[in-house]
C-alpha positions in Angstrom: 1.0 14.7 49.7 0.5 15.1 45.8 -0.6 12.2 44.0 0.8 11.4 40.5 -1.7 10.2 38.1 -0.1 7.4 35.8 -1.6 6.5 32.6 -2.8 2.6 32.2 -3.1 3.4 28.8 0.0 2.8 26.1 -0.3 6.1 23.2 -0.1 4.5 20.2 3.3 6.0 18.8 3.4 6.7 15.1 6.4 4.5 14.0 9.5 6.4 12.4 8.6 6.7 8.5 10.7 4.7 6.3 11.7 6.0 2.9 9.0 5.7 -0.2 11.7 4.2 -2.1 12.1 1.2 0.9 8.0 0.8 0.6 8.2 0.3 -2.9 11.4 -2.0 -2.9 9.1 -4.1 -0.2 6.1 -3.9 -2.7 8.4 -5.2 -5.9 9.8 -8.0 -3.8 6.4 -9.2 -2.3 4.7 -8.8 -5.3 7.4 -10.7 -7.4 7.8 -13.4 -5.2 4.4 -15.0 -5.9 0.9 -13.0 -6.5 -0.2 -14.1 -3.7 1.1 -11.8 -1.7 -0.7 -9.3 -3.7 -4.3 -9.0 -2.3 -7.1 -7.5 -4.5 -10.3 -8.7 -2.6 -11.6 -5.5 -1.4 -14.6 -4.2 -2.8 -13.9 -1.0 -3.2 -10.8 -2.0 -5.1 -12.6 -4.6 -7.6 -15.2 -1.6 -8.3 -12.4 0.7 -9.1 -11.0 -1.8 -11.5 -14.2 -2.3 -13.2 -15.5 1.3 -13.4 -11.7 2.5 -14.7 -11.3 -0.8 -17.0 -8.2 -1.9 -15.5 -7.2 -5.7 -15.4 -5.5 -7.5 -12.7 -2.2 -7.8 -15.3 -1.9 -4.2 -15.2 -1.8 -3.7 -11.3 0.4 -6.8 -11.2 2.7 -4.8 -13.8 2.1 -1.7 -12.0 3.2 -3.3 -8.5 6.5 -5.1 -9.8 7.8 -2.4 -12.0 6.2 1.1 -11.1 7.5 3.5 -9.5 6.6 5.4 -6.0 4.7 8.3 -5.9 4.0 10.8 -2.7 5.1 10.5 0.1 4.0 7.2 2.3 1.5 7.7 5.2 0.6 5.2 8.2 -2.8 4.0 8.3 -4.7 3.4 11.2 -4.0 -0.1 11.2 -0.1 0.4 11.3 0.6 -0.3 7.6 2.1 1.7 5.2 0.5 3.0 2.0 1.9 4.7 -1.0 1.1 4.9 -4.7 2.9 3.3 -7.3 2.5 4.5 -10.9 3.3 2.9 -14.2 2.7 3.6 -18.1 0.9 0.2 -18.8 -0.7 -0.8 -22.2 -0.5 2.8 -23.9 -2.2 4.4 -20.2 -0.9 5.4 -16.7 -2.3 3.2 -14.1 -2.0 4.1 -10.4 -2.5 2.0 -7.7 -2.4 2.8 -4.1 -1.2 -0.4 -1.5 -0.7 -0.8 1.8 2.5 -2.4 2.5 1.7 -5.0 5.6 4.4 -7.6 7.0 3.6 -10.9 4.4 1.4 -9.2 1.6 0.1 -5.7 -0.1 -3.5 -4.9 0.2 -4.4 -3.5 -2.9 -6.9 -0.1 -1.8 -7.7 1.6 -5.0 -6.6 2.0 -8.5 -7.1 5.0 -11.1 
C-alpha cells in the first residue's frame, strides 16, 4: 500500500492583482480622509525626504492627486505597493506606498 504524503503546510498564494488604477483610488481615499492614514515613520523614508529636500506637503499632494505609475507588486507582507507621481512646486515628486487595509506606509520618495 502507497502512502500519500499531505502537506501540513498552507502555500502562501499570491492574491489576484487588482488594477494600479484601484490601488491608487484606495491611496486618494485613505489619504484624503484624514493624514493619518498616511504613515511616514520609517527611516528610510524620512532620510529620503531629507536627502531629496522634499516636505511632508508635497507627498501629501503627491498621494491625494498623483497619479499611478508601474505596475503594482505584492510585498512580502501581503500589501500592495505602487508609485504615485505628481508635478509638485515646479518638480516631479515620486513616492512609492504600500497600500495596507486602514493606512499607506509611505516606503520611499525621489
Amino acid at each position: 500500500m502507497g502512502a500519500e504524503v499531505v502537506s501540513i503546510h498552507k502555500r502562501r498564494r499570491k492574491k489576484q492583482e487588482p488594477s494600479v488604477d484601484v490601488l491608487a483610488e484606495r491611496v486618494r481615499t485613505l489619504s484624503v480622509a484624514d493624514s493619518l492614514n498616511v504613515r511616514m515613520g520609517e527611516p528610510h523614508f524620512q532620510e529620503r525626504m531629507l536627502e531629496r529636500e522634499i516636505d511632508m506637503r508635497s507627498v501629501l499632494e503627491v498621494l491625494r492627486d498623483g497619479r499611478p505609475i508601474g505596475r503594482a507588486n505584492q510585498d512580502e507582507y501581503g500589501d500592495w505597493r505602487i508609485k504615485m507621481r505628481r508635478k509638485v512646486a515646479g518638480r516631479r515628486v515620486t513616492v512609492l506606498v504600500a497600500v495596507c487595509l486602514d493606512h499607506v506606509e509611505c516606503i520611499t520618495t525621489w
